[in-house]
PyMOL Python script that loads the backbone (N, CA, C, O; Angstrom):
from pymol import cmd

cmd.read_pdbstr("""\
ATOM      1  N   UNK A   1     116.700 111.568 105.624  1.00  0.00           N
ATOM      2  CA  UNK A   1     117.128 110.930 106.835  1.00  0.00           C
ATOM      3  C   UNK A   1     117.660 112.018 107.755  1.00  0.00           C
ATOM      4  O   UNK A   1     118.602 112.695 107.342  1.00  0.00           O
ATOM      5  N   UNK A   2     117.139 112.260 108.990  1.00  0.00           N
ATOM      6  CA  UNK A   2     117.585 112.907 109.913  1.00  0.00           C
ATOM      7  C   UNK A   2     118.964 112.554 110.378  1.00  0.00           C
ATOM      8  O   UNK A   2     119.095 111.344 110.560  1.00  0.00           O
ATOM      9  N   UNK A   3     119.942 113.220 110.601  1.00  0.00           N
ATOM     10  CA  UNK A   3     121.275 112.973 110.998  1.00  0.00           C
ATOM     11  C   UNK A   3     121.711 113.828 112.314  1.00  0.00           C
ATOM     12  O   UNK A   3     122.858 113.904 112.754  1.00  0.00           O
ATOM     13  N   UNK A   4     120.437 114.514 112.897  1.00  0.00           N
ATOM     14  CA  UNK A   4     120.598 114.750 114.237  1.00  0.00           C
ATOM     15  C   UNK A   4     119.323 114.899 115.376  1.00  0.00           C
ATOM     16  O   UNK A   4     118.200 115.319 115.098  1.00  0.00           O
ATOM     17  N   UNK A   5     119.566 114.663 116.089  1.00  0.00           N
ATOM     18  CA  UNK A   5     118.120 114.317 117.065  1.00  0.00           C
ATOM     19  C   UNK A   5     117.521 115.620 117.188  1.00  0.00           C
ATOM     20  O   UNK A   5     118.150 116.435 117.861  1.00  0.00           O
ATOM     21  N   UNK A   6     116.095 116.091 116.515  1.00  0.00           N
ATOM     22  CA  UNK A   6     115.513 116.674 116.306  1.00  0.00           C
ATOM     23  C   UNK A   6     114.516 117.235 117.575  1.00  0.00           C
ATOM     24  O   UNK A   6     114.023 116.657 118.543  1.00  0.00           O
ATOM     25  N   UNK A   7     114.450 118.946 116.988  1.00  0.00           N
ATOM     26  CA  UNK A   7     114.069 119.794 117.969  1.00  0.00           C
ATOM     27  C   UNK A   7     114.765 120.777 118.333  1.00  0.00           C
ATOM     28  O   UNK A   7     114.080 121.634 118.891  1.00  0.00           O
ATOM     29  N   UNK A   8     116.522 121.170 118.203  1.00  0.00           N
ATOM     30  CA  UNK A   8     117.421 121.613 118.196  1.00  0.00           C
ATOM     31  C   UNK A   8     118.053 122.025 117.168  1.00  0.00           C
ATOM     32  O   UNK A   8     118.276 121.072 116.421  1.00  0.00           O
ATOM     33  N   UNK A   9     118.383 122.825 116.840  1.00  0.00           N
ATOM     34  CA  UNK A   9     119.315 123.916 115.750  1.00  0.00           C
ATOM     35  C   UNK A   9     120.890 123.278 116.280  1.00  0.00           C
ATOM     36  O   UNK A   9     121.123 122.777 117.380  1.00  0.00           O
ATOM     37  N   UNK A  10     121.695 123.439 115.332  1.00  0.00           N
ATOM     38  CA  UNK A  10     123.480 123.694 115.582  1.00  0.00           C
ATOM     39  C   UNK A  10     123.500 122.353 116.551  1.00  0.00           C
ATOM     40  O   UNK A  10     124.258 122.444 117.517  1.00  0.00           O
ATOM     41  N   UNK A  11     122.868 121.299 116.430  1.00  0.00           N
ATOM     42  CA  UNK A  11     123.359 119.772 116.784  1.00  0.00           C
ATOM     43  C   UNK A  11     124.469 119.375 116.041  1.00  0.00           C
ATOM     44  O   UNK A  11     124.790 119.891 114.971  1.00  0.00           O
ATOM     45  N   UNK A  12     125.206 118.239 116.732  1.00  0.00           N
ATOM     46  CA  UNK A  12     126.650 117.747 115.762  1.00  0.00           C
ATOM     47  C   UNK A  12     125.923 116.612 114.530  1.00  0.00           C
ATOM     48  O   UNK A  12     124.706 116.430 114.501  1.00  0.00           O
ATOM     49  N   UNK A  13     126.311 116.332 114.138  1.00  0.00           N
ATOM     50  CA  UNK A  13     125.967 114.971 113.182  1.00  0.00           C
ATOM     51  C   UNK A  13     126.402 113.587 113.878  1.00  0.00           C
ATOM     52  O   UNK A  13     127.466 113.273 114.410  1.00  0.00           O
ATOM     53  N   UNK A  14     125.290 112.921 113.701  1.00  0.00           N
ATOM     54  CA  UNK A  14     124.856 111.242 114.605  1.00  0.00           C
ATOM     55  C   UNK A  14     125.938 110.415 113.911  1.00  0.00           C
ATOM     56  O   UNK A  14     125.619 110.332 112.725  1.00  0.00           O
ATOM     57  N   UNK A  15     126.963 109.835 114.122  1.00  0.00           N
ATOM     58  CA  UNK A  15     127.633 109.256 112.882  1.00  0.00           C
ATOM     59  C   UNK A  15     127.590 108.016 112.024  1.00  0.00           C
ATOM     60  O   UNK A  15     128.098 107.497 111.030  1.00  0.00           O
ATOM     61  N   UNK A  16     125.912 107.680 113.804  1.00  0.00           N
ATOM     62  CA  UNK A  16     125.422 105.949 112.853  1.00  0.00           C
ATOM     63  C   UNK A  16     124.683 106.250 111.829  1.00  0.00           C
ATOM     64  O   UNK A  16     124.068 105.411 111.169  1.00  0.00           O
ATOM     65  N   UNK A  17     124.684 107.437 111.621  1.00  0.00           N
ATOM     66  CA  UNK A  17     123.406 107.970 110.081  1.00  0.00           C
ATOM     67  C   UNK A  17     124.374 106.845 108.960  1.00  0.00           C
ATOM     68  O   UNK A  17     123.821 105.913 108.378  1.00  0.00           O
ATOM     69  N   UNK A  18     125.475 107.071 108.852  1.00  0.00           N
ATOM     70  CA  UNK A  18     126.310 106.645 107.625  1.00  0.00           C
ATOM     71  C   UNK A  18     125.977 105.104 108.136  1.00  0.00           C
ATOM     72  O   UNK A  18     126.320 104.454 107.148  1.00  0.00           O
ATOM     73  N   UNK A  19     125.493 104.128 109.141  1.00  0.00           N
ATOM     74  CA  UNK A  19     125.477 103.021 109.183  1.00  0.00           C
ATOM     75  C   UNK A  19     123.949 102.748 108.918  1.00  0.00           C
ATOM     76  O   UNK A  19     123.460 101.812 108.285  1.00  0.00           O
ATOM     77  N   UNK A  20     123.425 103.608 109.442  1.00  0.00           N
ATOM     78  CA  UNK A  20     121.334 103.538 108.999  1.00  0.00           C
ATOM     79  C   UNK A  20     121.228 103.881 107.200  1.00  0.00           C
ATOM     80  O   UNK A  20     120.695 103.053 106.461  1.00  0.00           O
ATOM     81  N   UNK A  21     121.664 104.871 106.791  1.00  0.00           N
ATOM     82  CA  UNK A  21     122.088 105.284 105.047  1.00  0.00           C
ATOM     83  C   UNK A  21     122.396 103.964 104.529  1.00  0.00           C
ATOM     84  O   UNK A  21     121.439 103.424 103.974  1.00  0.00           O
ATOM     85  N   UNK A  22     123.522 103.272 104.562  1.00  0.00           N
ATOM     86  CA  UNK A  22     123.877 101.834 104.307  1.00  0.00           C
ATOM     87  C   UNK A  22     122.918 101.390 103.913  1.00  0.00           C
ATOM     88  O   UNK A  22     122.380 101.422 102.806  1.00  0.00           O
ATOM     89  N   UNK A  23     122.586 100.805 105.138  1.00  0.00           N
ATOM     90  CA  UNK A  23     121.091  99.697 105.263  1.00  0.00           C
ATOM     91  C   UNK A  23     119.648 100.357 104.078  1.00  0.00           C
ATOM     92  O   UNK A  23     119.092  99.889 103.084  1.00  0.00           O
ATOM     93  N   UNK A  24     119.553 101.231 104.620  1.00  0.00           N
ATOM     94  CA  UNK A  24     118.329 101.794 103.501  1.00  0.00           C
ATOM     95  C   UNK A  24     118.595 101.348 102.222  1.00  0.00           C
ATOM     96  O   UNK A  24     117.781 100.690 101.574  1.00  0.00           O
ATOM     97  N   UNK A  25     120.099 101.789 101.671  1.00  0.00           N
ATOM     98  CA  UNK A  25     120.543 102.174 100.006  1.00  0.00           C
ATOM     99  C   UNK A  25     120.175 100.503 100.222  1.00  0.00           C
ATOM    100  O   UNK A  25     118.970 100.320 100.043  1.00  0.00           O
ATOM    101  N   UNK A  26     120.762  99.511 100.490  1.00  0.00           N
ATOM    102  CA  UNK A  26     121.075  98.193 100.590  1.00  0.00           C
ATOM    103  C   UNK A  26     119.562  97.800 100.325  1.00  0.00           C
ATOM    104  O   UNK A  26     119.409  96.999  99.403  1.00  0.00           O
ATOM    105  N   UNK A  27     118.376  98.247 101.003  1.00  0.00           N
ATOM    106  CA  UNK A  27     117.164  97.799 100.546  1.00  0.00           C
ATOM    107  C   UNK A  27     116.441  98.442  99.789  1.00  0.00           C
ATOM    108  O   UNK A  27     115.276  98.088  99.605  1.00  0.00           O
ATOM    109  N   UNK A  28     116.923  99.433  99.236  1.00  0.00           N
ATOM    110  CA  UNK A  28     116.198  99.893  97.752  1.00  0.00           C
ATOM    111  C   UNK A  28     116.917  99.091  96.616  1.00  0.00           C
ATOM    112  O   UNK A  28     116.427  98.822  95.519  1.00  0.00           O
ATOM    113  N   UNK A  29     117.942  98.816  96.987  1.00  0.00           N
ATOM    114  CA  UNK A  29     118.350  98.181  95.352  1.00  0.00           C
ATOM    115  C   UNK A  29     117.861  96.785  95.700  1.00  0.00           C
ATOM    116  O   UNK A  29     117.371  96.050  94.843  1.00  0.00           O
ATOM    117  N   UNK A  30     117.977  96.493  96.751  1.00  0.00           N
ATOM    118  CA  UNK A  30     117.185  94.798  96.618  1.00  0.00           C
ATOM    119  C   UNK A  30     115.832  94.911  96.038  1.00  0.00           C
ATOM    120  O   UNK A  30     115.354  94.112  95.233  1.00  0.00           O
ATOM    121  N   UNK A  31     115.251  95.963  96.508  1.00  0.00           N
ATOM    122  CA  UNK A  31     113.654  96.014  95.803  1.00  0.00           C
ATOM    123  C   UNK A  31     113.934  96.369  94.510  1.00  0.00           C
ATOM    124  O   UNK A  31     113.127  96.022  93.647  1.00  0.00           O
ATOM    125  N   UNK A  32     115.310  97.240  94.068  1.00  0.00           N
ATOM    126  CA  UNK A  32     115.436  97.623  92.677  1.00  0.00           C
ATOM    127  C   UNK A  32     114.668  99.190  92.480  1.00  0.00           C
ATOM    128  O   UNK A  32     114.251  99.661  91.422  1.00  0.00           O
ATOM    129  N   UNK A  33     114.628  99.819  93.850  1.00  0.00           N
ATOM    130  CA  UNK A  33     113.600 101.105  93.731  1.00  0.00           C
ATOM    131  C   UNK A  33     114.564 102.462  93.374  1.00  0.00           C
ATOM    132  O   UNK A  33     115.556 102.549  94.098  1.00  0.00           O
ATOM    133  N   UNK A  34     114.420 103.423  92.455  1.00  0.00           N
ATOM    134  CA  UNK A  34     114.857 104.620  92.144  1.00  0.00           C
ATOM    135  C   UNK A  34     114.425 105.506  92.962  1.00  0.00           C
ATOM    136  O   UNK A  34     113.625 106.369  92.601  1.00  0.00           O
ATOM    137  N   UNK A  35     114.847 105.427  94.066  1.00  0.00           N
ATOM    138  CA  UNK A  35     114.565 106.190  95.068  1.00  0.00           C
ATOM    139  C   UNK A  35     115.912 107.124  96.156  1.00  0.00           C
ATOM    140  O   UNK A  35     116.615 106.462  96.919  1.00  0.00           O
ATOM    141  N   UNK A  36     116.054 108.439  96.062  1.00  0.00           N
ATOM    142  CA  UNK A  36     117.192 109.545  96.363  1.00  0.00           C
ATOM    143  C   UNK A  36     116.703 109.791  98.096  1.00  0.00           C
ATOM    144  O   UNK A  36     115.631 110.064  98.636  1.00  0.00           O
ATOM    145  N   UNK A  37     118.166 109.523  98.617  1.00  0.00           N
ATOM    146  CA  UNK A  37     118.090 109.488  99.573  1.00  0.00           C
ATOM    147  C   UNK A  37     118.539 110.919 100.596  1.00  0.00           C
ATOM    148  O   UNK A  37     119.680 111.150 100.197  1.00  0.00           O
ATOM    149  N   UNK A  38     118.333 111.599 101.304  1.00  0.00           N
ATOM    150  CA  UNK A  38     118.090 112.817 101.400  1.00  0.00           C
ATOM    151  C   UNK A  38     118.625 113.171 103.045  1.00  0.00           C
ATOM    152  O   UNK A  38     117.891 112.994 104.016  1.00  0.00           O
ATOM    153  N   UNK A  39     119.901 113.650 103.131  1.00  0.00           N
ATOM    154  CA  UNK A  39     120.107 113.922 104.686  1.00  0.00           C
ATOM    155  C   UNK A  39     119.660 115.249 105.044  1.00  0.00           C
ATOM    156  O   UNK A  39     119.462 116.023 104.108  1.00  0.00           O
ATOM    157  N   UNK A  40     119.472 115.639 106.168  1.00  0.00           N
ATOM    158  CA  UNK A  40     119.117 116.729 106.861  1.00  0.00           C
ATOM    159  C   UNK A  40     119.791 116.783 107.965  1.00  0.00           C
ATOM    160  O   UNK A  40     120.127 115.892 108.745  1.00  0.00           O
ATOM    161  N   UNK A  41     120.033 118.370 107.969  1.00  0.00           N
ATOM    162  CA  UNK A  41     121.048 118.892 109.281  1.00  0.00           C
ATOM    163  C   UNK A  41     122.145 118.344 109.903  1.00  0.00           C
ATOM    164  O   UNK A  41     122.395 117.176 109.607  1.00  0.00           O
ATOM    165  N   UNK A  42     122.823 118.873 110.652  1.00  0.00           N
ATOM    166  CA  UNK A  42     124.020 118.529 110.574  1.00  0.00           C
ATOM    167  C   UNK A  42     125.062 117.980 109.768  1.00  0.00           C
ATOM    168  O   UNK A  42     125.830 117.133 110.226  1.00  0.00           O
ATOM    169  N   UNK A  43     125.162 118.517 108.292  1.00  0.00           N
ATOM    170  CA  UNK A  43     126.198 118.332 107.926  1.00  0.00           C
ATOM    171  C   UNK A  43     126.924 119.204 107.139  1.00  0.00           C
ATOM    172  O   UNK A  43     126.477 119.875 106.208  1.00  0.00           O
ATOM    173  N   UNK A  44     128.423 119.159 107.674  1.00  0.00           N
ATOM    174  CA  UNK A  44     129.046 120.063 107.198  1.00  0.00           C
ATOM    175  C   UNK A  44     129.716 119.884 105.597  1.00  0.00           C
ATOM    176  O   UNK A  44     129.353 119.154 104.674  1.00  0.00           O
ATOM    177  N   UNK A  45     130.764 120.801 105.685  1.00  0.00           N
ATOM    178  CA  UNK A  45     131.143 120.714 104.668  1.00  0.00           C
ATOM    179  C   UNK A  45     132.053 119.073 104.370  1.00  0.00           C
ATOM    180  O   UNK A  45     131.686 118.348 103.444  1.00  0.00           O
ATOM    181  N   UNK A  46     133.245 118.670 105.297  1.00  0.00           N
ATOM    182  CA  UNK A  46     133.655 117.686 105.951  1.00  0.00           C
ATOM    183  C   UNK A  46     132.980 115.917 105.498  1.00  0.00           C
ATOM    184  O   UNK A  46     133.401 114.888 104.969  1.00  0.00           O
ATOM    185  N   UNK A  47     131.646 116.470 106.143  1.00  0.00           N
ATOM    186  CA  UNK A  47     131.143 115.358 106.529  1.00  0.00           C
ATOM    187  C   UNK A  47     130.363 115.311 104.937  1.00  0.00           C
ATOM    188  O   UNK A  47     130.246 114.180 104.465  1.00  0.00           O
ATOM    189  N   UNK A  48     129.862 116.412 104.147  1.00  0.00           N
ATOM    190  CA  UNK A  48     129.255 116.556 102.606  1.00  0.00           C
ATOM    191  C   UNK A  48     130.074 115.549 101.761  1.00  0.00           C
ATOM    192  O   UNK A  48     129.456 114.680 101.146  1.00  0.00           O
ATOM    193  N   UNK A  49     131.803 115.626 101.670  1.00  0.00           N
ATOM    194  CA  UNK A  49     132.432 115.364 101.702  1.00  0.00           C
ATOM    195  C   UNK A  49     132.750 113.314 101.896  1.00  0.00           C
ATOM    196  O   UNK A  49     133.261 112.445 101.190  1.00  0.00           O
ATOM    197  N   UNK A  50     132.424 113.340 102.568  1.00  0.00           N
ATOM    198  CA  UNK A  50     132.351 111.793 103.011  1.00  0.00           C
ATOM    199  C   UNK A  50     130.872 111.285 102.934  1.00  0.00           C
ATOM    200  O   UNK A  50     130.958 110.090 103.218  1.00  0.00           O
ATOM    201  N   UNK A  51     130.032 111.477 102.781  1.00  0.00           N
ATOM    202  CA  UNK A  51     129.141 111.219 101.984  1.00  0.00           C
ATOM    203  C   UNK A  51     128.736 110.574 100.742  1.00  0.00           C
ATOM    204  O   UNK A  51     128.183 109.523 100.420  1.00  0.00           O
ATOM    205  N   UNK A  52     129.354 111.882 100.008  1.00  0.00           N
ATOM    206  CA  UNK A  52     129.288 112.100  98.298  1.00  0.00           C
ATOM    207  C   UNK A  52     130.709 110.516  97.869  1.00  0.00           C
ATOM    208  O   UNK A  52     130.845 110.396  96.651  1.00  0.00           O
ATOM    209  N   UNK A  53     131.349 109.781  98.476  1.00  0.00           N
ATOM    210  CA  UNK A  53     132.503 108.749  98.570  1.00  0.00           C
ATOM    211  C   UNK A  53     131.536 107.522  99.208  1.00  0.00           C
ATOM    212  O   UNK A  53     131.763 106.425  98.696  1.00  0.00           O
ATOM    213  N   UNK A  54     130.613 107.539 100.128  1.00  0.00           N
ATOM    214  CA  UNK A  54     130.202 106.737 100.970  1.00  0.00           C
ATOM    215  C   UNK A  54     128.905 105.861 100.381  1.00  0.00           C
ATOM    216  O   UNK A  54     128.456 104.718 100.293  1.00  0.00           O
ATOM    217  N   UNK A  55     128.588 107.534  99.978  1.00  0.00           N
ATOM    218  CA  UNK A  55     126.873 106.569  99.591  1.00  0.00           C
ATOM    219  C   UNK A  55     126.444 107.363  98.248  1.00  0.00           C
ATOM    220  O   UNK A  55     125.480 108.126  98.178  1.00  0.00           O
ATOM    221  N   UNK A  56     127.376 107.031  97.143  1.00  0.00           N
ATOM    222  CA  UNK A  56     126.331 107.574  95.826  1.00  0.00           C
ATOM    223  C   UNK A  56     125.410 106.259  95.515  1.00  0.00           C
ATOM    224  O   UNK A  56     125.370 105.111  95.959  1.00  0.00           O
ATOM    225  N   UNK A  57     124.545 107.153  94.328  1.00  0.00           N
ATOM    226  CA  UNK A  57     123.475 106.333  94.294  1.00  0.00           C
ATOM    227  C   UNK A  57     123.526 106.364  92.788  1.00  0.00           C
ATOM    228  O   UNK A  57     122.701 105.729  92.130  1.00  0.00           O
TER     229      UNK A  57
END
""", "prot")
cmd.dss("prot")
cmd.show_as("cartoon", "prot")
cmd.util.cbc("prot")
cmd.orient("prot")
């Protein structure tokens, strides 16, 4: 999942990613699918951080 609008280097992080992430995890387990969900760019250490609390799998 992209977490910053692409085309650009050193963008901040989008912070509805953690509300789009949600929704995804929410419809793999309804399907019941073993499927790892994967952010890209923009994230720091901070935000690694709130993540790894937010959305394990």
């Amino acid at each position: 999942m992209m977490s910053v609008n692409p085309a650009f280097g050193g963008q901040s992080f989008i912070e509805n990613t953690y509300a789009k992430v949600k929704k995804l995890k929410a419809l793999f387990q309804r399907k019941n699918a073993n499927i790892l969900i994967e952010m890209d760019l923009g994230v720091t250490n901070k935000k690694a951080k709130i993540q790894v609390k937010l959305l394990p799998i």
